[in-house]
C-alpha positions in Angstrom: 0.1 40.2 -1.6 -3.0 41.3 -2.2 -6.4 39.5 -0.6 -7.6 38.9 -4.3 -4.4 37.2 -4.8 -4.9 34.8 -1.8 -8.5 34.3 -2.7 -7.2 33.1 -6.1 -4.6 30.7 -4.3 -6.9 29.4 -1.6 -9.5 28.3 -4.5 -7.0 26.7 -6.7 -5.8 25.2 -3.6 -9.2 23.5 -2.6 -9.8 23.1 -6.3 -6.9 20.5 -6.8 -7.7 19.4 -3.2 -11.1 18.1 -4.5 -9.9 17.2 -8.3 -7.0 15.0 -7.0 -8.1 12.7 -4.0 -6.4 9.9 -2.6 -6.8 6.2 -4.4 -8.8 4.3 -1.7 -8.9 0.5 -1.7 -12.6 -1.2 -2.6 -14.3 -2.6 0.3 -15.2 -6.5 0.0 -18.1 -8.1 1.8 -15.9 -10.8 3.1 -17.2 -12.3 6.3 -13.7 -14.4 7.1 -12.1 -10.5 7.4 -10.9 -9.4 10.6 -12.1 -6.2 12.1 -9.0 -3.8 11.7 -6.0 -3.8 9.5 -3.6 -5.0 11.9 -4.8 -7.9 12.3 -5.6 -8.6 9.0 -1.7 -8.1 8.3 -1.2 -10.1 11.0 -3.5 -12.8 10.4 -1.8 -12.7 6.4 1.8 -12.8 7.6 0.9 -15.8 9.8 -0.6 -17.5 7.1 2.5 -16.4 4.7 4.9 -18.5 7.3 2.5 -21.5 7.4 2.3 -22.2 3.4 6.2 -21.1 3.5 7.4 -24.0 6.4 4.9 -26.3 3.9 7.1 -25.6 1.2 10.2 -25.7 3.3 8.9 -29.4 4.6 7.6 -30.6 1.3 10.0 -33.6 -0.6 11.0 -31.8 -3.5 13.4 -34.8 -5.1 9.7 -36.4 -6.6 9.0 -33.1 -8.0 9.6 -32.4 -11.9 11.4 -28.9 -13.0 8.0 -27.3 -13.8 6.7 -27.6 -10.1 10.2 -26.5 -8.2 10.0 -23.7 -10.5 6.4 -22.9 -9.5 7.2 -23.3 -5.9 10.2 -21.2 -6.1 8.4 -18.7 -7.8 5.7 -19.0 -4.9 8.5 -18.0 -2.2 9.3 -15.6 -4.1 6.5 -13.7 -4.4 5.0 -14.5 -0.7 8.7 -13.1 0.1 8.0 -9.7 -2.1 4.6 -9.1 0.0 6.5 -9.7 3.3 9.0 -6.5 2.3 6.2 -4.8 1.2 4.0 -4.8 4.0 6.9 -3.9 6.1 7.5 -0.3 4.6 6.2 2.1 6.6 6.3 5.5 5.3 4.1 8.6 4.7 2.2 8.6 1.6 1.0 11.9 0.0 -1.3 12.8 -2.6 -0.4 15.7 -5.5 -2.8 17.3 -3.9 -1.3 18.2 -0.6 1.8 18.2 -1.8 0.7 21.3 -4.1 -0.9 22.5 -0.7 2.1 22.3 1.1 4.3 23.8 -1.3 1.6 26.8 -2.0 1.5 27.1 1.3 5.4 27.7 2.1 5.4 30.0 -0.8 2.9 32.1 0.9 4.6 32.1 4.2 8.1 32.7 2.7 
């Protein structure tokens, strides 16, 4: 492989580097959050098992069909979030994936 040919790669490679970043979350001028993540989880998944042992303690034989349905689909949800902030994984954009594989091509 020639250098122009690399030259070519390398500049599509930074090309889709730059065309293709990561989805980053908006900030929020919130003054009640807590300075890093973790304890923001933290501080969420405590609050997740408060309003689920109120639901838990709550005498449901007063409440009509609507509101067991609402509260059921409350647990439900505040259950989906605690599954989904447990996943831990490795996230990648298109862009370094097509980085990565460009790259093994070039080595191989």
């Amino acid at each position: 492989m020639n250098v122009k040919n690399m030259l070519r790669v390398a500049a599509f490679a930074v090309v889709m580097a730059i065309a293709l970043p990561a989805k980053s979350n908006p900030i929020l001028a919130d003054s009640t959050m807590p300075a890093s993540t973790a304890d923001a989880k933290e501080l969420r998944g405590q609050q997740m098992l408060q309003r689920l042992q109120e639901i838990r303690d709550m005498d449901k034989s007063t409440l009509t069909k609507a509101e067991k349905k609402e509260l059921r689909k409350e647990v439900k949800e505040i259950r989906k979030e605690a599954r989904r902030d447990e996943i831990k994984g490795i996230y990648l954009s298109i862009g370094a994936v097509i980085i990565i594989v460009l790259l093994l091509i070039l080595i191989l």
